[in-house]
Each structure stands twice: as structure tokens, then as C-alpha cells.
C-alpha positions as CSV (number, residue, x, y, z in Angstrom):
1,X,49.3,-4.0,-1.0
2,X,46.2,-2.1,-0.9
3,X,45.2,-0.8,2.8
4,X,41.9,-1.1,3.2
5,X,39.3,1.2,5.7
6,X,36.4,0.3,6.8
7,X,33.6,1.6,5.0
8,X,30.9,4.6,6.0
9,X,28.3,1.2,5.0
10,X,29.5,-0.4,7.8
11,X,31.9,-2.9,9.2
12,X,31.2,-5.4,6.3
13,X,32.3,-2.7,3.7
14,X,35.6,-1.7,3.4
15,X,37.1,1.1,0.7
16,X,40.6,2.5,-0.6
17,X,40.9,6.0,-2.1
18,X,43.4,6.5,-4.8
19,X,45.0,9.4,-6.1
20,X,44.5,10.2,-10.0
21,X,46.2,12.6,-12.2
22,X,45.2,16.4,-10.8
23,X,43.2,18.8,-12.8
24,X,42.7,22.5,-13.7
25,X,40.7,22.3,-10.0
26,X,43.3,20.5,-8.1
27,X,44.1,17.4,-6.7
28,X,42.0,14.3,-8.1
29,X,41.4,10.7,-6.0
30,X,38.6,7.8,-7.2
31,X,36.9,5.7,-4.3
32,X,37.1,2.3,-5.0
33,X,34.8,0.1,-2.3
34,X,33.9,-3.6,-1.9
35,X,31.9,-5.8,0.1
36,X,34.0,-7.9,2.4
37,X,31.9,-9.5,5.4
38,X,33.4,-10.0,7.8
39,X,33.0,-13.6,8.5
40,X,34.4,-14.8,5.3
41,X,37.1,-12.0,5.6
42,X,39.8,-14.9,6.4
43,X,38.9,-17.6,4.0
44,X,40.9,-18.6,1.3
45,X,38.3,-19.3,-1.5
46,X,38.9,-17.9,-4.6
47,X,36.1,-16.1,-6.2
48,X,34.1,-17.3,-9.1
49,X,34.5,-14.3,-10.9
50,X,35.0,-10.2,-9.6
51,X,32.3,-7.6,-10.3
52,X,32.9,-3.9,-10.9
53,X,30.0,-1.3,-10.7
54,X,29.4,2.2,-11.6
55,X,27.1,4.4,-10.3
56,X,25.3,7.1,-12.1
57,X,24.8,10.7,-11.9
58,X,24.0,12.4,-8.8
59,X,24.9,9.4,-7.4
60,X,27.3,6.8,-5.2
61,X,27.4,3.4,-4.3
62,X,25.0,2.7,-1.3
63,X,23.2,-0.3,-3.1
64,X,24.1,-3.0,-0.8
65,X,21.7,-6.1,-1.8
66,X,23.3,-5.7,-5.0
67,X,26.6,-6.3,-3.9
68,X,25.1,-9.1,-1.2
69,X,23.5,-10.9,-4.0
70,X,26.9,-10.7,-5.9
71,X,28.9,-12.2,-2.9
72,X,26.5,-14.7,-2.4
73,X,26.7,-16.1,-5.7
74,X,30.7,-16.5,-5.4
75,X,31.8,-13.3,-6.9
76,X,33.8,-10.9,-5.3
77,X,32.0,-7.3,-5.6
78,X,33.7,-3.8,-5.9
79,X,32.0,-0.2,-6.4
80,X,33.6,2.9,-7.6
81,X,32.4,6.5,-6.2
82,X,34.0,8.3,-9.5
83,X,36.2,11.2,-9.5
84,X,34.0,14.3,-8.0
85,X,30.9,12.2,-6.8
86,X,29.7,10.7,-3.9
87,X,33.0,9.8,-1.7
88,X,35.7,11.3,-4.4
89,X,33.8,14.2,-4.1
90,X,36.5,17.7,-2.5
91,X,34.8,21.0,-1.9
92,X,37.0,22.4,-4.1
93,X,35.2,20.9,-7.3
94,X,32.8,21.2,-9.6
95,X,30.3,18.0,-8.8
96,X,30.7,15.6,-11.2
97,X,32.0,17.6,-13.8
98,X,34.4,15.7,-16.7
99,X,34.5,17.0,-20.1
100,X,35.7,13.7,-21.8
101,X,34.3,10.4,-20.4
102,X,37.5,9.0,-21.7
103,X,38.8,10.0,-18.7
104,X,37.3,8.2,-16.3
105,X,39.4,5.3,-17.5
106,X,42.2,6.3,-14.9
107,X,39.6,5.4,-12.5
108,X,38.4,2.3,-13.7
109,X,42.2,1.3,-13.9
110,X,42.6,2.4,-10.3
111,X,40.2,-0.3,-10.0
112,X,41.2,-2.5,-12.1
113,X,44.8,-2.9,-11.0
114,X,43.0,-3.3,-7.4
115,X,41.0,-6.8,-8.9
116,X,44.4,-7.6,-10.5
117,X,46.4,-7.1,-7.7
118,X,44.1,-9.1,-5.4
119,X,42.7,-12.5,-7.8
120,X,45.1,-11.9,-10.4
121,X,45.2,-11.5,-14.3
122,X,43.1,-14.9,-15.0
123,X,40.1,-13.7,-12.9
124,X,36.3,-13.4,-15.0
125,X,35.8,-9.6,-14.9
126,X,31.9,-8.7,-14.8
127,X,31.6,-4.4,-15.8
128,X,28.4,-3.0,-14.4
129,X,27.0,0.3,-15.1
130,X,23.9,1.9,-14.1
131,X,22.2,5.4,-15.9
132,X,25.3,7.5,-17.2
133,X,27.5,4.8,-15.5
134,X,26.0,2.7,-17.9
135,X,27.4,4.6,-21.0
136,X,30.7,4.7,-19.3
137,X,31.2,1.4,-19.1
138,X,29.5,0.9,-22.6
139,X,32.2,3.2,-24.2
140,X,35.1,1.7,-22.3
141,X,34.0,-2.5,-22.9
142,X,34.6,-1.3,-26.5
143,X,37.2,0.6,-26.6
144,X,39.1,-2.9,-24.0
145,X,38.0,-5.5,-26.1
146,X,39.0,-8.8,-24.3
147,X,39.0,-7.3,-21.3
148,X,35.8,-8.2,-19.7
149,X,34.3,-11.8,-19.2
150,X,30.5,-9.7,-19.0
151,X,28.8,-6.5,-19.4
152,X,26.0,-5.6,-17.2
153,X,24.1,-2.4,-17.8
154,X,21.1,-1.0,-15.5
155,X,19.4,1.5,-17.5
156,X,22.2,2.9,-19.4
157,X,21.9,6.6,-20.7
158,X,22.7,5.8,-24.2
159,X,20.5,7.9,-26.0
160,X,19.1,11.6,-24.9
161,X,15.4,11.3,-24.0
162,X,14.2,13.6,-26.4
163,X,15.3,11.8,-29.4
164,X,17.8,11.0,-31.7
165,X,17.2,14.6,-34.2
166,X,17.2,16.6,-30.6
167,X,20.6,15.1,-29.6
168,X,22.4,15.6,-33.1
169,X,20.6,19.5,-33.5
170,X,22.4,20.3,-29.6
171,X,25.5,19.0,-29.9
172,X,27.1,21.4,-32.1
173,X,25.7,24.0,-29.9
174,X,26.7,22.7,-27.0
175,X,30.1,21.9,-28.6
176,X,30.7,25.5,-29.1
177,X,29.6,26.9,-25.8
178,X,31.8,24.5,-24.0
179,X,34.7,25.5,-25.6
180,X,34.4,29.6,-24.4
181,X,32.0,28.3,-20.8
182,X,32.8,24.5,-20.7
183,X,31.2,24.8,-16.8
184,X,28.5,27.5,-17.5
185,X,25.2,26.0,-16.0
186,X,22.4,24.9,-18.6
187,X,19.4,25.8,-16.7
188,X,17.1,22.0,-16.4
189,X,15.0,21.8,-13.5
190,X,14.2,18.9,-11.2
191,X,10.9,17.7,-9.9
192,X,12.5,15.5,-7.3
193,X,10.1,12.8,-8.3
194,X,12.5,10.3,-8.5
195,X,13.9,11.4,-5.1
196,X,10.9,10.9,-3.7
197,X,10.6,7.3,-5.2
198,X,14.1,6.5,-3.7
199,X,13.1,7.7,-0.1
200,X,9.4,6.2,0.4
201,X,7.8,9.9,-0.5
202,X,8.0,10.7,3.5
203,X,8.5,14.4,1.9
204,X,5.6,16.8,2.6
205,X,4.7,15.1,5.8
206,X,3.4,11.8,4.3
207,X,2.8,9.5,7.1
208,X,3.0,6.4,4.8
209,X,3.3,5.4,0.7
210,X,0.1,4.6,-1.2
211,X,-0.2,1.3,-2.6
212,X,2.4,-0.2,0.0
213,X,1.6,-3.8,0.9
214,X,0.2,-4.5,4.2
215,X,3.0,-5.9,6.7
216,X,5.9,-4.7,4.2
217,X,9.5,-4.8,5.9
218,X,10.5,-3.6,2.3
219,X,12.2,-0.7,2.2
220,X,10.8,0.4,-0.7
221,X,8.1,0.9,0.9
222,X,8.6,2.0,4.2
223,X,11.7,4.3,5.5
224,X,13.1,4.3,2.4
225,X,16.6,4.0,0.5
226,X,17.9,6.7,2.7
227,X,20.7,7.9,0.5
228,X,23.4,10.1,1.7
229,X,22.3,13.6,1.3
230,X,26.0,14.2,1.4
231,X,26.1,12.8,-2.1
232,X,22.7,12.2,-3.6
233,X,21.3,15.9,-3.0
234,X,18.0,17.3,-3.9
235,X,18.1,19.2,-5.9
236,X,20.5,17.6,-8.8
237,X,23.8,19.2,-9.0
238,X,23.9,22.0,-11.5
239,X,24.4,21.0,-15.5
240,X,27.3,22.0,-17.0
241,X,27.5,22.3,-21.2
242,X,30.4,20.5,-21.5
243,X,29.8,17.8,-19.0
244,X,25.9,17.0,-21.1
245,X,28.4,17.6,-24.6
246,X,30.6,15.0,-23.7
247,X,27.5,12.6,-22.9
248,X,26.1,13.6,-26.2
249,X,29.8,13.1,-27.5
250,X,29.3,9.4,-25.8
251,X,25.8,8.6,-27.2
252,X,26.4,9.7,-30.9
253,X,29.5,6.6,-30.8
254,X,27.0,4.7,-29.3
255,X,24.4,5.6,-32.1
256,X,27.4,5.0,-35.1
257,X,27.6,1.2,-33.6
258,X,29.8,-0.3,-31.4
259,X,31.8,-3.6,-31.5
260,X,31.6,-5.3,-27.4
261,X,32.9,-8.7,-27.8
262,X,31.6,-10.0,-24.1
263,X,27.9,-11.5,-23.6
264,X,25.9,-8.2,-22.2
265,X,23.1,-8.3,-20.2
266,X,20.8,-5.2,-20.5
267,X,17.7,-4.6,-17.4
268,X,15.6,-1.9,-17.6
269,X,11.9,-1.1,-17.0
270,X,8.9,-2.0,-19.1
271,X,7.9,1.7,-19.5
272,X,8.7,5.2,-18.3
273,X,7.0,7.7,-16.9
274,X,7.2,11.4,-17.7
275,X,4.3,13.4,-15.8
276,X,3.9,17.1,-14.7
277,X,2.4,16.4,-11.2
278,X,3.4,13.6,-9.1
279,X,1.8,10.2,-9.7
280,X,2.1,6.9,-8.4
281,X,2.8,5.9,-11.7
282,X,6.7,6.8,-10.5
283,X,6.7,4.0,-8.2
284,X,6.4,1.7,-11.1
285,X,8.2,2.7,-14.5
286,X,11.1,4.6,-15.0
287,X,10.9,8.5,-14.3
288,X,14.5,9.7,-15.6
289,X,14.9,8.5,-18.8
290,X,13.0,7.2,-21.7
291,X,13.7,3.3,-21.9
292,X,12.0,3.2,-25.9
293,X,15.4,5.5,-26.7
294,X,17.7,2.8,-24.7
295,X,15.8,-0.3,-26.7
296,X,16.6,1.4,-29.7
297,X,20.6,1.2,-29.5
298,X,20.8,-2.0,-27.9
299,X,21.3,-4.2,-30.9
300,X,24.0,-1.7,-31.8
301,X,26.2,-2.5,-29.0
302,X,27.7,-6.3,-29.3
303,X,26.6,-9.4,-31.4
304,X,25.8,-11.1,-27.8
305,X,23.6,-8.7,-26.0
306,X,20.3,-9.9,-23.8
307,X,17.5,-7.5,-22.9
308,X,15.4,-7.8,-19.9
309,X,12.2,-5.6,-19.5
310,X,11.1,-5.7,-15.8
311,X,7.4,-4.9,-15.2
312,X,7.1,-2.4,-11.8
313,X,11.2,-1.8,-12.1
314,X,12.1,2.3,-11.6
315,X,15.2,3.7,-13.0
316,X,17.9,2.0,-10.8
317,X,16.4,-1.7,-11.2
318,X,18.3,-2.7,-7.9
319,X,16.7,0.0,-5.5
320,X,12.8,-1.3,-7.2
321,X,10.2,-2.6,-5.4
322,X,11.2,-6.4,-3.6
323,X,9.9,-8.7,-5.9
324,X,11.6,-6.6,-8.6
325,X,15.0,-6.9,-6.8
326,X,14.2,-10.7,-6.5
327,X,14.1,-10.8,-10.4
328,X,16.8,-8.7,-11.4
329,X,19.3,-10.4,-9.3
330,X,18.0,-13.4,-10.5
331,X,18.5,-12.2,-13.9
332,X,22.0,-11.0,-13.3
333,X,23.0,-14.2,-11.4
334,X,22.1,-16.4,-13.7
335,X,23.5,-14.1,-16.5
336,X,27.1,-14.6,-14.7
337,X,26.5,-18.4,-14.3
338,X,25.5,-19.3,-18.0
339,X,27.2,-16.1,-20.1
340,X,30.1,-15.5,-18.2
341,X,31.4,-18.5,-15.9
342,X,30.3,-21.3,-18.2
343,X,31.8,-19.7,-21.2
344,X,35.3,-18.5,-19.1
């Protein structure tokens, strides 16, 4: 059985790490984590249905109302840190670095066999990915058809934000480069707007965030999302050409058309931002990637596929504003209830 630890989240979080296959850097391990409070800890209800997310780049799993909102609609929520991020992350590696996404499957089987092991075989399984764990989870749903009851994506990366010509002109470049310098760095700078979304902007001595509500408890507002600088650092982690040619590698299958056979729920935000000086603007819209280039490929993806546009929402939809949050669990609750449970 698996031995659980309790989690760096806290007493209701618990998490396993599990050894993968080593590589050219040495050993390899994938962090699985769920939520487990506690009080319910000894209770034999089954759960509705299990949830698996991904996190993105530069990135772990810290989003804790999402998982809260998860368990209290019956489900039974797990998280993967992937292999060299957040808490899978050894000094000895390159951060984040893959050259294949197909290789993260090991460590969505580590988790996998975890659910299995725990609910058994017959147990709804709900994917989730958000930002480049979003075309991760894209790419593997159709390459595993029947083995998802849902696919939940939070802005998913599955088209470069340039566009379509700009993706297709780089990749044989980048193709060739990362077979003499796979971890050469592309230099691709960082404003740290986005950080400064995700942390209440208290950079630069800001004694509080423009346009917060009067009273506001919500974090978004006040101290913050407070990520682990441990494992969301500022700045981003270097690029490496065959790390962005194997996303390119990803989003041209997306592009040629996929087959997903589960419902899919898609949430992004209404509009992004892209700005050469900070604006308040960030607050509201997406300020990583362009959400017209995600649109574009979502009919591509499945014949049962729901889009939801969320006014205000930033990149991560969970980590938005409160009344955003509200929405988007809504959204993915209800999403569960009707696509996945009713139809399991």
C-alpha cells in the first residue's frame, strides 16, 4: 500500500513520491499529492468519482480551493508535481526539462495506479490540466481513449501565441538545434507580470493592489497566492530548445486533430492581455498566453467538448479573483455532475 506523508500544505494534505525510470541526469521520482482532511480521513464513503491535476510550467500544486471544491463535491482529489518541478524537482536537474511529453506518461501512471489501487478499476476518472499541463493531458486523453470519465482543461497551451505560420516556420529550427544542444537556453525574457498578479503586486513596495474591493479577505487581493519561491521562481526557469520543440512537437498533433472520446470541459479567460508596461489590465485577462489561439483548436479536440469564457479570469482560472473562482468551480462541478457522473 501506498505510505502516505503529510504534505508541506499542511496536515489536511498528504503526498507519496515515486521513483520513475532514471535519466541521462540521474535518478528520476514524480510527486503525487491529494487532499485528505483530516476529519473525513476515517470514513468509509466511496468517492463519486477521483480527480487528477496537472500543473503547468514553472509551476506545482499549491491551489488548494481547487482541490477543496473537488472534495466537497464527493470526489476524491489528487495533484502531480511532474518529474523536475515543484516537489520532484533534485538539484541535480535541469528544471523542467523533457524532450518528449510522451514521457510524462510514467508519471501519470505513477498516479494512476495510486487511484486504482485505492477506489479501484470502476472508479470515474476526471484528467485536469492547466497551461502546458493542459496539453499534456490533451495528448495523453487521446492517445488512452476509454480511459477517462472527463477532461478538464484550464487554459491549455495548445497553440504558440504567435500564431499558427510562427509555430510551423520554428519547429524545424528548433528541431535541428535540439538534436546537436537539446538543453541550450533560447534567450525569452520575463516581465514578471503575471508573478505579480499571483502575489497581490506587494513587489516594489506597494502598500496595497489598485482596484481591490473595500473589506476584501480575498487573497487575490490582499497577501496574495504566496507560491513557493522554492518552486515558482521569478524569474522563469531558463528555456531549453528541445523542451519548447517538443511543445511545438505537441501542438502541431493538436493542430492535425485529435480524437478525445470523454465530454471536455475547456475554462479560460474572455481576453488576454499582452502590454509593455505593467497595467491593471493583468489583473483581469490572461497575460501568458493568447486565449483567440486556444479557441481556435478547441473544436479539433473531441466531438463533446464545452467552452467556457470567464470575464475578469487570469491565466490559472482557479488562482482569479473570488467571484471568478466562485464560477469556475461552479462550472467544473457541475461539468462532473451532468457530463461525467450522470453519463458513468
Amino acid at each position: 500500500m501506498t505510505e502516505w506523508q503529510e504534505d508541506m500544505l499542511g496536515p489536511d494534505y498528504q503526498c507519496v513520491v515515486v521513483d520513475l525510470e532514471p535519466d541521462d541526469e540521474g535518478p528520476v521520482v514524480t510527486t503525487i499529492v491529494r487532499h485528505a482532511p483530516i476529519s473525513t480521513r476515517d470514513r468509509s464513503t466511496r468517492p463519486a468519482f477521483a480527480f487528477l491535476a496537472i500543473h503547468g510550467w514553472n509551476d506545482y500544486f499549491y491551489q488548494t480551493q481547487l482541490a477543496e471544491s473537488i472534495t466537497g463535491a464527493g470526489g476524491a482529489f489528487f495533484a502531480l508535481d511532474l518529474r523536475k518541478y515543484g516537489r520532484s524537482h533534485r538539484e541535480w536537474q535541469t528544471f523542467g526539462f523533457s524532450d518528449n511529453l510522451d514521457m510524462y506518461d510514467d508519471d501519470i501512471h505513477a498516479a494512476t495506479d495510486v487511484i486504482v489501487q485505492e477506489f479501484g478499476t470502476d472508479i470515474p476518472l476526471v484528467l485536469y490540466g492547466h497551461s502546458t499541463g493542459g496539453l499534456i493531458a490533451t495528448l495523453w486523453a487521446d492517445r488512452h481513449p476509454g480511459a477517462l470519465a472527463g477532461l478538464i482543461l484550464n487554459s491549455p497551451w495548445l497553440e504558440l501565441q504567435a500564431n499558427t505560420a510562427f509555430r510551423q516556420l520554428s519547429a524545424p529550427i528548433l528541431d535541428r538545434i535540439s538534436r546537436l544542444a537539446p538543453k541550450s537556453v533560447i534567450p525569452i525574457s520575463d516581465n514578471g507580470f503575471y508573478q505579480k498578479v499571483l502575489t497581490a503586486g506587494f513587489s516594489e513596495g506597494e502598500r496595497a493592489v489598485p482596484g481591490a474591493p473595500d473589506g476584501t479577505t480575498d487573497p487575490f487581493w490582499t497577501t496574495g497566492w504566496q507560491p513557493d519561491p522554492r518552486f515558482r521562481t521569478m524569474p522563469s526557469p531558463s528555456t531549453r530548445v528541445a523542451w519548447l520543440s517538443a511543445i511545438l512537437a505537441g501542438q502541431a498533433r493538436v493542430a492535425a486533430g485529435l480524437d478525445i472520446t470523454c465530454p471536455i470541459l475547456v475554462l479560460t479567460s474572455n481576453r488576454s492581455v499582452a502590454r509593455p508596461t505593467w497595467s491593471e489590465d493583468y489583473r483581469a485577462g490572461d497575460g501568458v498566453l493568447d486565449v483567440q489561439q486556444i479557441w481556435k483548436r478547441i473544436p479539433g479536440l473531441g466531438s463533446c467538448v464545452t467552452l467556457c469564457k470567464l470575464t475578469d479570469a487570469i491565466h490559472d482560472v482557479t488562482l482569479s479573483r473570488e467571484s471568478v473562482r466562485r464560477e469556475a468551480f461552479r462550472i467544473i462541478n457541475r461539468f462532473v455532475d451532468a457530463s461525467v457522473l450522470q453519463l458513468a
